[in-house]
N, C-alpha and C positions, 0 to 999 in steps of 0.2 A: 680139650681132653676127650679122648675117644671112649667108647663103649667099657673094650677091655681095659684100656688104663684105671677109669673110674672103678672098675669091680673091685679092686681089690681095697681102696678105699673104703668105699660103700658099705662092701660086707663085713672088714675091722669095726666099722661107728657103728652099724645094725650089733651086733655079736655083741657088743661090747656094753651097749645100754640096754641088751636084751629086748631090741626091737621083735614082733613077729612079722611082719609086713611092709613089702613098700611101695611105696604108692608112684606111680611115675609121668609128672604132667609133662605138656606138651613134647608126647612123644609123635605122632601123625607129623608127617610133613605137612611142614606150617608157612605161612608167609613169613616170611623175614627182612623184610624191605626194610625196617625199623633197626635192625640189630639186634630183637631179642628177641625171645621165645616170645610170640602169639600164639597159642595155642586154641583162642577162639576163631581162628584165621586159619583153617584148615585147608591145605590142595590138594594133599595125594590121604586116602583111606587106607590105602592094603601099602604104606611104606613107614618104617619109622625114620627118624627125620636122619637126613644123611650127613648133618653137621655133625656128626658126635663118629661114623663109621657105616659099615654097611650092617646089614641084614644079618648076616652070618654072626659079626660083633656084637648086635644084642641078644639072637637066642646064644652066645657063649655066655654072655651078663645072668640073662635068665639062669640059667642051666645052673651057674654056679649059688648061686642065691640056695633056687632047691633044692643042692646039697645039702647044703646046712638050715632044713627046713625053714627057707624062708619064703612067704608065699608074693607074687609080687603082682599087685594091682596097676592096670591103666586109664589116667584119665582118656575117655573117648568123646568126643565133643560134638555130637550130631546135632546142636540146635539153629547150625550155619555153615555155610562153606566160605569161602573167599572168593571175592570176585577176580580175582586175578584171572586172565584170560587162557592162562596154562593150564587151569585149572579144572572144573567141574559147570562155570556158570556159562550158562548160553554156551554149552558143549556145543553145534552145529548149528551155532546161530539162534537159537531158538531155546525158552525156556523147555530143559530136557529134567532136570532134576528140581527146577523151582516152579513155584506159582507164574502165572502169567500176569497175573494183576501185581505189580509193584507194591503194593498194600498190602500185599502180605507174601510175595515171596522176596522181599529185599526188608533190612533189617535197618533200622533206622538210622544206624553211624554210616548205614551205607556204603560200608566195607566189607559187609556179607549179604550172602545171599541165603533164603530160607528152604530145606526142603519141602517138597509137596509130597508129605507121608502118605496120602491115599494113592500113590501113582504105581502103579504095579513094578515098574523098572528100580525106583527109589527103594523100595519094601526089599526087593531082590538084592539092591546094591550092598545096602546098609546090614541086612541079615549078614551078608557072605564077608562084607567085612569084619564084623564081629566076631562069625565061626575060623577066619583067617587068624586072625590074634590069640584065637584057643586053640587049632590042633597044631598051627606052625609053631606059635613062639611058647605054648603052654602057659597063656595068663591065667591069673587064678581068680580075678574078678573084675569092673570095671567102674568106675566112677561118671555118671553120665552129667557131664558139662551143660547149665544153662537150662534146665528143665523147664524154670517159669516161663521161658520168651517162645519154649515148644508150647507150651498147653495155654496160652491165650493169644487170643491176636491183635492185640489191643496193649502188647508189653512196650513200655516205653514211649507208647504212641499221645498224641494228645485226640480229642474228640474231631470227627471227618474224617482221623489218618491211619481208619481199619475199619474194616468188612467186618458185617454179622456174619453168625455162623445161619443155616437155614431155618434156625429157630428162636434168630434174632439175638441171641448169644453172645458174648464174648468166646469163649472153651474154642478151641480148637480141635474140635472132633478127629479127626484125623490123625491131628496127633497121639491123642489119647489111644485110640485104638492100636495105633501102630507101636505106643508101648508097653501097652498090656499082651500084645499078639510075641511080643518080641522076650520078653520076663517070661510069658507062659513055654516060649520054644526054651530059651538059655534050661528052664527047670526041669524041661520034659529030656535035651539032648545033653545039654552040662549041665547036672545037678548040683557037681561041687563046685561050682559058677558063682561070687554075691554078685549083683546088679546094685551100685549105691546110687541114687539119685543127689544130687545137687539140686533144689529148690528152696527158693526164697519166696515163696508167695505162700505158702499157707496152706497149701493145697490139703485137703483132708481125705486119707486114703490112700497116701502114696505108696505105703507097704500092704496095702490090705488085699486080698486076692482078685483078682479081677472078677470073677464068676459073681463077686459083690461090689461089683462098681469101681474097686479099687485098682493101683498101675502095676503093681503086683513086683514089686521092687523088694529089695532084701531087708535096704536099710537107708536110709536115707541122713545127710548130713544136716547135724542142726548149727545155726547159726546165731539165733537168735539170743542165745541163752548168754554169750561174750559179752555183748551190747548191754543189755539187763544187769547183767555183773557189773560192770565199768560205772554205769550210770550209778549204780547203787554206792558202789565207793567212793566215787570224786565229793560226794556230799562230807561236812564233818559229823562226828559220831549221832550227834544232838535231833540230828535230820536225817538218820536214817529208820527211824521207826517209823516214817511214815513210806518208805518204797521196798519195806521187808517184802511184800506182797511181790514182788517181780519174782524174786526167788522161789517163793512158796509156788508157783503160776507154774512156773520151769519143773517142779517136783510134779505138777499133779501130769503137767501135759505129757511128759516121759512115758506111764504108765501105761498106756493102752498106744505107743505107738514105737517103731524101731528106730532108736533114733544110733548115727555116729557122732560121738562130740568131737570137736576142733576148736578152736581160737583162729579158724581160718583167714585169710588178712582178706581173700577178694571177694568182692561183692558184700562186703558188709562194713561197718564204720569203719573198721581198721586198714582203709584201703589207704596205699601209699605211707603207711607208716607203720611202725610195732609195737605188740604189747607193753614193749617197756617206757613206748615213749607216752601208749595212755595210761596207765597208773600213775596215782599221784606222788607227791611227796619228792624229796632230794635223791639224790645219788643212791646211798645205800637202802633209803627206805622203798625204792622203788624195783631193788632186788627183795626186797623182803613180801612185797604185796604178790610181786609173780608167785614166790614160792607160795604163797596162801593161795592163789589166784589158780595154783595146778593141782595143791592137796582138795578143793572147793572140787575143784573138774572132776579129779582119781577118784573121786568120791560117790559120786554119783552118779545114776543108772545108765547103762549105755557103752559099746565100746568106745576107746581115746583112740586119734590120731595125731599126732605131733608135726609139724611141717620145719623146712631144713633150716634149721638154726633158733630152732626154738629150746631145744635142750642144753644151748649154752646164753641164752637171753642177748642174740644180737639185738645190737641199736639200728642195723641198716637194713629198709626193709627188701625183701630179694626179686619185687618188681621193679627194683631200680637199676639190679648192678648186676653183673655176670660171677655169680658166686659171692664168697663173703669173706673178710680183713679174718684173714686166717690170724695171724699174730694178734689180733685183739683178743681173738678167741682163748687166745694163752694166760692172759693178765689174770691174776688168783682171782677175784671176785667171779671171773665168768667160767675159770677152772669150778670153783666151790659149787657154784650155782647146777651147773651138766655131772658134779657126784650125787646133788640132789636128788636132780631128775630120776638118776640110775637109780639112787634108792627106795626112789617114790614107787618108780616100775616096777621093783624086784616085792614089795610089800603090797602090789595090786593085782602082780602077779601069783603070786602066793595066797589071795584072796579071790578069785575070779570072779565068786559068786557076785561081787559086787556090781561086776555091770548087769545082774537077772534084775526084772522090773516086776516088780512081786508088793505090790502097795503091802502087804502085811508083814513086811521085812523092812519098811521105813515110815517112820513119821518123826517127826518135830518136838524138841525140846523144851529148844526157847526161839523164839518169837519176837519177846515183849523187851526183850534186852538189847535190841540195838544201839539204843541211844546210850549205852554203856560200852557199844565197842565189839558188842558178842550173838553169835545166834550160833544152834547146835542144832543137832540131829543125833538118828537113832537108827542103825541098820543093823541086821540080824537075821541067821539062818538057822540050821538046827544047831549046826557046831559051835558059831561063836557069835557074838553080839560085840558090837562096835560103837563108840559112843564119840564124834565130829565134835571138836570143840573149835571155834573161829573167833578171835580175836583182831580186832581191826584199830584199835587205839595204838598212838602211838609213844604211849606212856605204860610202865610197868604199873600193873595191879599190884599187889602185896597181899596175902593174907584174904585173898578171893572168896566169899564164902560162894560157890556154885549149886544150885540146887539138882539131884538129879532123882530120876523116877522109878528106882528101883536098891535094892537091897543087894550085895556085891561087894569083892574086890577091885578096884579100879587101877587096873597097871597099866603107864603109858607106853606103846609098842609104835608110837611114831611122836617126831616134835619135828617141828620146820624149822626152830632157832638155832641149831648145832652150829659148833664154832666151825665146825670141816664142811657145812652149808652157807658159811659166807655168814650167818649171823650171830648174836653175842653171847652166844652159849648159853645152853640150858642149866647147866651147873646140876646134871644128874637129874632133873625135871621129875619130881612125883608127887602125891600126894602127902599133902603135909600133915591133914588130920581131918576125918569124917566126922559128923556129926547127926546125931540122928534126934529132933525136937518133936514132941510131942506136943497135940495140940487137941480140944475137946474131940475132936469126930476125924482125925489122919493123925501119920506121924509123918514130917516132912525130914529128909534124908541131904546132906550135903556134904561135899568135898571143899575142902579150904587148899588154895594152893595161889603160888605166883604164876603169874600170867604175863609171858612176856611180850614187847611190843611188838603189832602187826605178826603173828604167830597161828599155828592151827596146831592142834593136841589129838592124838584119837588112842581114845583108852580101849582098852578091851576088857571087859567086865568077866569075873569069873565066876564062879559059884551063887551065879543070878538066881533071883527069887522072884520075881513080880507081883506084882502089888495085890 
């Protein structure tokens, strides 16, 4: 499928789930030896890749996109080239764009080769190809592939199999500078430019300005927060009050840094396989934890990214295959599941504030109630206040008495169990009947309601009074 072929595709699925962006990996002419997109195996910089059509065919892709204000990101993968001899490495025989020590200008699968960011020629290369992708094709931001294995030189490596930096270091200085140098120009020449880093090591600073030490990056994708999730769920109810704390962790560390959520599949547990295959439970029950599993995500501080075939919960994951069992995609369970999605959007879209990171607009409920199935949350702005309800058991409650922290009407404005979302119906889902108990020195406040299995609820409170 070519460039223009796919547009018109693209732009129906984007439009339709009310995407705003798209994100587009291994676009750079890539090695292809294998059959499929490498896109960590980069040989041409200033070409996208020519399996799909020419140059012309994707600023037509672009162009069309921004018509219908769509903005569209590319992943750009400076953290290696390919050694292919076509290519970039031993350009004239001689390291021209990498280290000359093997230790650190060859990458340990030894199918790349590393730039040498301090070299004046590389700083040049790599600038001009980035300002190429913004005034040819009009990107609107870029995704930067492999961060950790640029800022240490010791990634992947075991002990003997990397060089100190001159101060005995792991850090790879060079790089560092050469990305702070490069975030500082995108801000100064494209300001309406994001720069997303891809890093998995931890790095602290990666959004923060360089002028304080930081890599001066817009937003950086997190990964870590999926992994945490999973782990917390495959336990049964009884045994999750003791790793509520991973959640709570992922709340505090959001706050003071930029983060983008995904369920990203590469480079983290979920490699080679998909979310539906790691949540637990049978068939149906393991459409019902994704829907938890993306109300949990929408919920939470930070913009969403979705990757292709997530919004109809494929089983196959798409470093395997060239595209995806379109006709599975049809079967009602994965129809139900992608009106979900659309609706989860259009309700988080209509809330935006939700992804501001504003600690005095979120804290915690409940806590203490895991081992019953449940933890909740609390977010709030001037306008409206929102009240996360997470149920994780796979048994109906009845007659729930829920305690909550304030004085109000409590009306549900979302539930995950709709019979038109693939699960058992909510049967009209509201509150059954408040209670407010008095006690020597409080009065404690509750809602009794059914709680349906593996489900998530988010009330919106009216005429709130605080305590």
């Amino acid at each position: 499928m070519t460039y223009r072929q796919m547009t018109k595709e693209v732009l129906c699925h984007v439009k339709e789930m009310g995407y705003t962006h798209v994100l587009i990996k291994g676009l750079l002419e890539h090695d292809n030896e294998m059959g499929q997109t490498e896109e960590s195996n980069v040989v041409a910089y200033f070409a996208p890749s020519s399996l799909y059509g020419n140059p012309y065919d994707f600023q037509y892709f672009v162009d069309c996109l921004h018509r219908h204000n769509i903005n569209v990101y590319l992943e750009w993968d400076i953290s290696g080239f390919s050694n292919r001899s076509d290519g970039l490495a031993y350009l004239d025989g001689q390291a021209v764009y990498e280290y000359e020590n093997p230790l650190l200008g060859v990458h340990v699968d030894g199918r790349r080769h590393r730039f040498c960011y301090g070299k004046g020629q590389v700083q040049s290369f790599l600038l001009s190809s980035l300002f190429y992708w913004i005034q040819d094709y009009h990107i609107d931001g870029f995704s930067i592939h492999g961060v950790a294995s640029m800022l240490y030189q010791d990634y992947d490596r075991m002990g003997g199999e990397w060089i100190r930096n001159p101060y005995g270091e792991k850090e790879n200085l060079e790089a560092i500078a050469f990305l702070q140098k490069m975030n500082e120009l995108v801000r100064k020449k494209a300001p309406f430019v994001c720069m997303i880093a891809e890093d998995n090591s931890g790095w602290i600073g990666v959004t923060k300005d360089p002028k304080i030490g930081g890599l001066g990056f817009h937003k950086e994708w997190s990964q870590g927060w999926i992994n945490d999730y999973l782990d917390y769920i495959k336990y049964a109810p009884e045994y999750r009050q003791y790793d509520i704390w991973k959640l709570q962790y992922h709340a505090m560390k959001y706050l003071d840094r930029s983060f983008l959520l995904s369920t990203r599949l590469k480079d983290s547990a979920l490699h080679n396989t998909t979310l539906i295959q790691k949540v637990p439970g049978e068939y149906f029950y393991r459409f019902a934890h994704l829907r938890v599993l993306y109300g949990y995500m929408f919920s939470f501080f930070g913009d969403k990214a979705l990757f292709m075939g997530e919004d109809m919960a494929y089983w196959e994951p798409l470093v395997r295959i060239k595209g995806f069992d379109m006709e599975r995609g049809q079967e009602p369970i994965h129809k139900n599941f992608q009106i979900y999605m659309k609706d989860l959007i259009v309700f988080y879209k209509e809330r935006i504030w939700l992804c501001e990171r504003k600690q005095e607009e979120f804290y915690w409920v409940h806590t203490k109630k895991a081992k019953e199935g449940i933890f909740s949350f609390l977010r709030k702005n001037k306008e409206e206040e929102l009240l996360f309800l997470f149920h994780l058991k796979r048994e109906v409650q009845r007659n729930y008495r829920f305690s909550v922290p304030q004085k109000g009407k409590y009306e549900v404005v979302f539930h995950s169990d709709k019979l038109e979302y693939g699960g058992v119906g909510d049967g009209g889902l509201s509150v059954l009947k408040e209670e407010n108990i008095k006690e020597e020195n409080s009065e404690e406040r509750y809602l009794i309601l059914d709680l349906q299995p593996i489900s998530f609820v988010v009330f919106s409170i009216k005429g709130r009074k605080d305590r």
